[in-house]
C-alpha positions in Angstrom: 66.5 43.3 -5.1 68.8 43.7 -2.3 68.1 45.6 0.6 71.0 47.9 -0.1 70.1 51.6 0.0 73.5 53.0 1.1 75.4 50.7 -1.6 78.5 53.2 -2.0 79.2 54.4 -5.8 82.5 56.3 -5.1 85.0 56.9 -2.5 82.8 60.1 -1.8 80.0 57.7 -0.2 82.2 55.7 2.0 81.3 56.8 5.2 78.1 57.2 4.2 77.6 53.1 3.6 79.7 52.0 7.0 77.6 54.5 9.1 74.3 52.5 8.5 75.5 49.4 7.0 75.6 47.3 10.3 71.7 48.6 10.3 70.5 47.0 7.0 72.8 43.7 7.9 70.8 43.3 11.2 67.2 44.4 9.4 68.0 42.0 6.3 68.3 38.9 8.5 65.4 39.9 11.2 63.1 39.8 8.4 63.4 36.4 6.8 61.9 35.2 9.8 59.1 37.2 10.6 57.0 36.5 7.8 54.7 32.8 7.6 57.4 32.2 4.6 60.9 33.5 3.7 59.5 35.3 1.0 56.2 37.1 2.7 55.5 40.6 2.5 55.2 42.3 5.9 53.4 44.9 7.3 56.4 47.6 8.7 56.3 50.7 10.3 58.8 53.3 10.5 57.9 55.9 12.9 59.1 58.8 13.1 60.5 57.5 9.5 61.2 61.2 8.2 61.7 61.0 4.3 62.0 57.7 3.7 65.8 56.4 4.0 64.6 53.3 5.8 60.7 52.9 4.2 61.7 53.1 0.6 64.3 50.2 0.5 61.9 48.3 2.5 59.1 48.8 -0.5 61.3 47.9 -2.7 61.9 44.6 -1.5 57.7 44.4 -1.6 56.7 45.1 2.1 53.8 46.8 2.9 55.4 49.9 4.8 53.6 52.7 6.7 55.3 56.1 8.1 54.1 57.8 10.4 56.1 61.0 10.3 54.7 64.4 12.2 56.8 66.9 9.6 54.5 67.5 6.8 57.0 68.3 4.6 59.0 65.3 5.5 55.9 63.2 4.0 55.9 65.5 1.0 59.8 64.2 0.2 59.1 60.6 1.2 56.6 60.4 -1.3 58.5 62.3 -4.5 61.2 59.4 -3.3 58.9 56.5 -3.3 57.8 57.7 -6.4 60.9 58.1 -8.1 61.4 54.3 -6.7 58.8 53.1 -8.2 57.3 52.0 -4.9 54.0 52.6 -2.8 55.0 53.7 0.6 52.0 54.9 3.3 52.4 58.5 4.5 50.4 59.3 7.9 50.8 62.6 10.0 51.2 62.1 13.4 53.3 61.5 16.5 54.5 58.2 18.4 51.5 58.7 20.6 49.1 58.6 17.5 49.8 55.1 16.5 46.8 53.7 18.5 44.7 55.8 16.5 46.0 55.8 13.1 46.9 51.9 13.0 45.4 49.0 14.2 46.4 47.1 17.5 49.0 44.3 16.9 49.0 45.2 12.8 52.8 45.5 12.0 55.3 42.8 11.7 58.3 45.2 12.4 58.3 48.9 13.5 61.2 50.7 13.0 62.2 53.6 16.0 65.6 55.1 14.5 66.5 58.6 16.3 63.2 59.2 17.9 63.2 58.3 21.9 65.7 61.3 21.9 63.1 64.0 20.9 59.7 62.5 23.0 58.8 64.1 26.1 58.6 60.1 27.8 60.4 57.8 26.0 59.1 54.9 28.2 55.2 56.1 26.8 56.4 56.3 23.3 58.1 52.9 22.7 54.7 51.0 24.6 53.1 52.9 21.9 55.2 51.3 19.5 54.9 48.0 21.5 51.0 48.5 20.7 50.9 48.0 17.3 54.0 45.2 17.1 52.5 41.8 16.4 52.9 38.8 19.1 56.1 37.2 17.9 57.0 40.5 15.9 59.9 42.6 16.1 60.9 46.7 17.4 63.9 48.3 15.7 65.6 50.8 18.4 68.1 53.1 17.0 69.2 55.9 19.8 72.3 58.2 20.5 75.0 57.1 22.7 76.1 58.7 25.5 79.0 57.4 26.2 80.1 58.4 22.2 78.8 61.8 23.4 81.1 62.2 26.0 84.2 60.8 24.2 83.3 62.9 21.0 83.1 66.1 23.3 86.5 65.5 25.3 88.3 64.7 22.0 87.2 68.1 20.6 88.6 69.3 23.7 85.7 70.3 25.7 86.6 68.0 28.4 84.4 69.4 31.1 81.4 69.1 28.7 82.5 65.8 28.2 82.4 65.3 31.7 78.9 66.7 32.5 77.3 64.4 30.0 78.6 61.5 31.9 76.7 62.2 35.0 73.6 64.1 33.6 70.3 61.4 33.9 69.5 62.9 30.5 72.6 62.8 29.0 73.5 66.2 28.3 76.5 68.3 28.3 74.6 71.6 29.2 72.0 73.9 27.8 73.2 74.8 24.9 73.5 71.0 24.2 70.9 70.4 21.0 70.2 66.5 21.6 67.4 66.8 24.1 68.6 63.5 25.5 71.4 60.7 25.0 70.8 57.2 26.0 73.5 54.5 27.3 72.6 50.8 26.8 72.0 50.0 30.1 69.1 52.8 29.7 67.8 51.5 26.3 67.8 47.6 28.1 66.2 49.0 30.9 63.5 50.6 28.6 62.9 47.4 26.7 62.2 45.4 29.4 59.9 47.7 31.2 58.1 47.6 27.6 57.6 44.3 27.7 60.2 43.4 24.8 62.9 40.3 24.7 65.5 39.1 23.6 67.5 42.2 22.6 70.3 42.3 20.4 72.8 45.4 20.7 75.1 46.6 18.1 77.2 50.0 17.4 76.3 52.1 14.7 79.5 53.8 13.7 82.3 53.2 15.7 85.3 54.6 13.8 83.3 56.4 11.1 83.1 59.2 12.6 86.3 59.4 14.6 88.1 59.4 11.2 88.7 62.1 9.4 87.1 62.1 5.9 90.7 62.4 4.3 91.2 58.9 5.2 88.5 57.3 3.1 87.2 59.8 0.5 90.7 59.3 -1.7 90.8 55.5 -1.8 88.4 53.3 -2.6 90.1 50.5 -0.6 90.2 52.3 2.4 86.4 53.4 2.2 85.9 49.6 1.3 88.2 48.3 4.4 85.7 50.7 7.0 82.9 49.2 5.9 84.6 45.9 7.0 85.6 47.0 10.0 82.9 48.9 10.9 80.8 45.9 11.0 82.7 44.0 12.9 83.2 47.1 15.7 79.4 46.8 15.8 79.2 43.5 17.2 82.4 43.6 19.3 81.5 43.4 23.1 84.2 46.5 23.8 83.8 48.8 20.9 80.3 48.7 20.4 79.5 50.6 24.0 82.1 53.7 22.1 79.4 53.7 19.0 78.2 57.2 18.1 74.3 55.0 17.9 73.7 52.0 19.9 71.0 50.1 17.7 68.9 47.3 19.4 66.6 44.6 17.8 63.6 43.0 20.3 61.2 40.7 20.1 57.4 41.1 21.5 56.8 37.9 23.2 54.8 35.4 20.8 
């Protein structure tokens, strides 16, 4: 089985697939060499992994996969989904500052942090956490917002002087009534990494156009949904467009 949990059945699921299809490109080739062999099951973590949209594909490719997820009722759905996959995924309640408790040190071959550093009170606290239970040689998966997207999506809605807060707010932020806590640019994230002790970090851009355009321009042709997935994946990994991404998503190595 592919690890294709976004495969697109309609024009209706377009955007869907080109948001996070950079993601599972990146994850799919991390994890054939993680393993002793090609084929190995790993031990992942997802943290903060919410229902399951990452943990049940990664089941179903036979990885042993743990969330730790502090909504109860997030746990509730990611198990009704595992089990309507077929697939035995490992629910724990708790917070990024749990994981020395609930897992042991150095256990998972990959951990997954997608959309959490924005909500902890310390970022820097929560990914050493994460660090923690990352095996020598292992890997972290960082998603975060961008703020530079943040200020470009702002000024093209025309709040320009939101747009222009964002840029020079530390946390990233357009003004109280702002509902991301915090926005990161990649000089932050690269920063964060290496005070964590991570290496060799890869950066890509998690939609770049998908959500500039509006939905009329893929959600009637098939082609044209099919022709943002294309493109989409190669904005992610362009040196220029990346940096406008609306998610900056970084892969890092523990040191061996």
């Amino acid at each position: 089985m592919t690890m294709d949990c976004a495969t697109s059945s309609g024009p209706h699921r377009a955007a869907g697939t080109a948001r996070i299809a950079v993601v599972w490109d990146a994850l799919r080739n991390l994890l054939a060499g993680l393993g002793p062999a090609a084929d190995a099951p790993l031990h992942i973590v997802d943290a903060g992994g919410g229902t399951g949209g990452a943990a049940v594909p990664l089941a179903e490719l036979g990885h042993h996969v743990t969330v730790v997820e502090p909504n109860p009722d997030s746990l509730a759905a990611l198990e009704r989904r595992a089990a309507e996959a077929g697939v035995r995924v490992h629910a724990m309640q708790g917070e990024t500052h749990d994981l020395a408790e609930l897992l042991p040190a150095e256990h998972a071959h990959l951990v997954l942090v997608h959309n959490v550093l924005e909500y902890v009170d310390d970022p820097r606290a929560a990914l050493s956490d994460v660090v923690g239970i990352t095996r020598p040689g292992g890997a972290v998966s960082l998603m975060a917002t961008n703020a530079v997207a943040g200020a470009l999506h702002r000024a093209l809605a025309g709040h320009v002087a939101d747009a222009h807060r964002l840029l020079s707010d530390p946390e990233g932020r357009w003004g109280e009534g702002d509902p991301m806590p915090r926005r990161f640019t990649s000089d932050r994230l690269l920063a964060l990494i290496d005070e964590c002790g991570l290496t060799a970090p890869e950066v890509r851009g998690v939609r770049v156009f998908a959500d500039l355009l509006p939905g009329r321009v893929y959600e009637a042709d098939p082609h044209a949904g099919r022709e943002l997935l294309e493109l989409e994946k190669d904005a992610a990994v362009h040196p220029e467009l990346s940096g406008i991404a609306t998610q900056l998503h970084v892969l890092a190595r523990k040191p061996a």
